[in-house]
N, C-alpha and C positions, 0 to 999 in steps of 0.2 A: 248409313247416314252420310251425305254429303259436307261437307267441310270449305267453306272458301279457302282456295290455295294460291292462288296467282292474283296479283295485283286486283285492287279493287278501283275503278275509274270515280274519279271524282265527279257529281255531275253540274252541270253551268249555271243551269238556270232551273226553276220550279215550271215552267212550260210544260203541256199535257205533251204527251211523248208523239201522240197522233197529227201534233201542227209539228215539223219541219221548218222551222223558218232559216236559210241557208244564208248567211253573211257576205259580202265580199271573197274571205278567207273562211274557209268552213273546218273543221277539226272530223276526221272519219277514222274510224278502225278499221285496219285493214287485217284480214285474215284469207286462207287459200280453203279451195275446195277444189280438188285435186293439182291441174297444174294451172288453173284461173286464181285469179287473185278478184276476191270482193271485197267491199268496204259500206258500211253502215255508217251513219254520221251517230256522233256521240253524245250526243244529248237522250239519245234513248238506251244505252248502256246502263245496264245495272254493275254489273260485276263480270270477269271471266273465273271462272272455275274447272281445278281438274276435272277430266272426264270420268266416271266413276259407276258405283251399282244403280242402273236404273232397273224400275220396277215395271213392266210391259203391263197393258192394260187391254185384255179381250177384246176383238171388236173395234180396234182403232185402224183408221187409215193408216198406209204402210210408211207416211213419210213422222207419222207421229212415234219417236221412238220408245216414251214409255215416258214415266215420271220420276222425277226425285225429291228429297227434303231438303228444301233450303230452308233452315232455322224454322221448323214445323208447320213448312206452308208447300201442299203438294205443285209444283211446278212442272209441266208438261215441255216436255222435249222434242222437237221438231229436227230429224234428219233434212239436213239442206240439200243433200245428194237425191234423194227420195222424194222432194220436196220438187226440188225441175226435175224428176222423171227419168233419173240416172239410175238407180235403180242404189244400194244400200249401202251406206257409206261403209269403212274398214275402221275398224277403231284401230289408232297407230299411239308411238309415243308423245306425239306431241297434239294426242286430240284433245280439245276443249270443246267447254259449254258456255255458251257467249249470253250471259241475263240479258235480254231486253224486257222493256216496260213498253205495253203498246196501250193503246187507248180504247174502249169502245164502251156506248153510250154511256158517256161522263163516268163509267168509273176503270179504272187502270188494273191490269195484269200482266202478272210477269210470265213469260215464256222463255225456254232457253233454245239456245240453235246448239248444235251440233257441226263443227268446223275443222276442218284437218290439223289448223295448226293457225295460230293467233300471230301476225307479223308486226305492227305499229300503230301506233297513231300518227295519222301526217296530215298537215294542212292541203287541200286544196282550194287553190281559186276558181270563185266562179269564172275564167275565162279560160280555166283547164278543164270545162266540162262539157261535154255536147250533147245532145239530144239522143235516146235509147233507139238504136239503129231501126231501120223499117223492117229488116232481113237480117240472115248469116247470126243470129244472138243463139248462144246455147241455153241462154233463161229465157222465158216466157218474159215478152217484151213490154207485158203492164208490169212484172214485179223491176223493170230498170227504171232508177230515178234518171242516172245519167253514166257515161263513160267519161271516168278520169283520165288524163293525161298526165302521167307520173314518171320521171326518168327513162321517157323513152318506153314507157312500159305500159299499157289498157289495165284501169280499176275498173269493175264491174259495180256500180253504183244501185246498191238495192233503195228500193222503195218498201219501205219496213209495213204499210199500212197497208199496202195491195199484195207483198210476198204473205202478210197473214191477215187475210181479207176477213172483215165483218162476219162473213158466214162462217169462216172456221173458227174466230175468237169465238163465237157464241159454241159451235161444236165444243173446243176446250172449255169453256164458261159451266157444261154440265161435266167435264169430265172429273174436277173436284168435289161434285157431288158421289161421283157414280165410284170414286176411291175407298172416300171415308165410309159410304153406305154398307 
């Protein structure tokens, strides 16, 4: 059974987690997947939690890592290594599982990522962000919202609603059936 352990994020606003609407000043979690550093904006944060007993499930895509109980609701796990086609993450000590809430057709599910190691929340300005390069990207360049410009240092800006696109929400959408059955 899974347990939240690490900080629970507070969340902003009651906004469906699928609209993004990005301020002047935007609030993102940054977390690493290998030696890249990515960032989700935080309005679709649920929780971070240790990383722990997941249960694999027959028959699933390789970047889907398997499910767990979060407080009796089967939640599907998404390897982000496996995910851009790196092929299977390493579980270390500092791996977590990042809740997000995605949206699809008006109703809301939670999925967890799978992430080396969870770093901050930090504001960025919109005028610290540019456009998901044309070339040279190690993600697949629909899942970039944008590149941060942070301390001299590249945020890899995920787009949460194209990195778990429609057609795989629905895939996960039957994999809660296909559990409890």
């Amino acid at each position: 059974m899974q347990t939240a352990t690490s900080a629970t994020l507070s969340r902003r606003a009651a906004a469906p987690a699928a609209v993004q609407v990005q301020p002047e000043n935007a609030q993102y979690l940054t977390f690493s997947l290998g030696s890249e550093l990515f960032a989700v904006g935080i309005l679709v944060i649920k929780e971070i939690i240790q990383f722990g007993q997941l249960t694999t499930v027959p028959l699933m895509p390789a970047h889907i890592r398997g499910v767990i109980n979060l407080r009796g609701a089967v939640v599907p796990v998404i390897d982000l290594q496996a995910r851009f086609g790196r092929g299977a993450a390493q579980v270390g000590k500092r791996t977590c599982i990042v809740i997000i809430e995605v949206s699809h057709e008006d109703e809301r599910h939670d999925i967890g990522i799978m992430v080396d190691a969870v770093s901050a929340v930090i504001d960025i300005g919109a005028d610290q962000i540019e456009p998901a390069p044309a070339f040279g990207a190690s993600v697949r360049i629909d899942f970039i919202e944008g590149i941060g410009k942070v301390n001299d240092r590249f945020v890899i800006i995920l787009d949460v609603t194209r990195t778990f696109s429609l057609g795989e929400l629905t895939e996960l959408n039957g994999l809660d059936s296909a559990v409890r059955n």
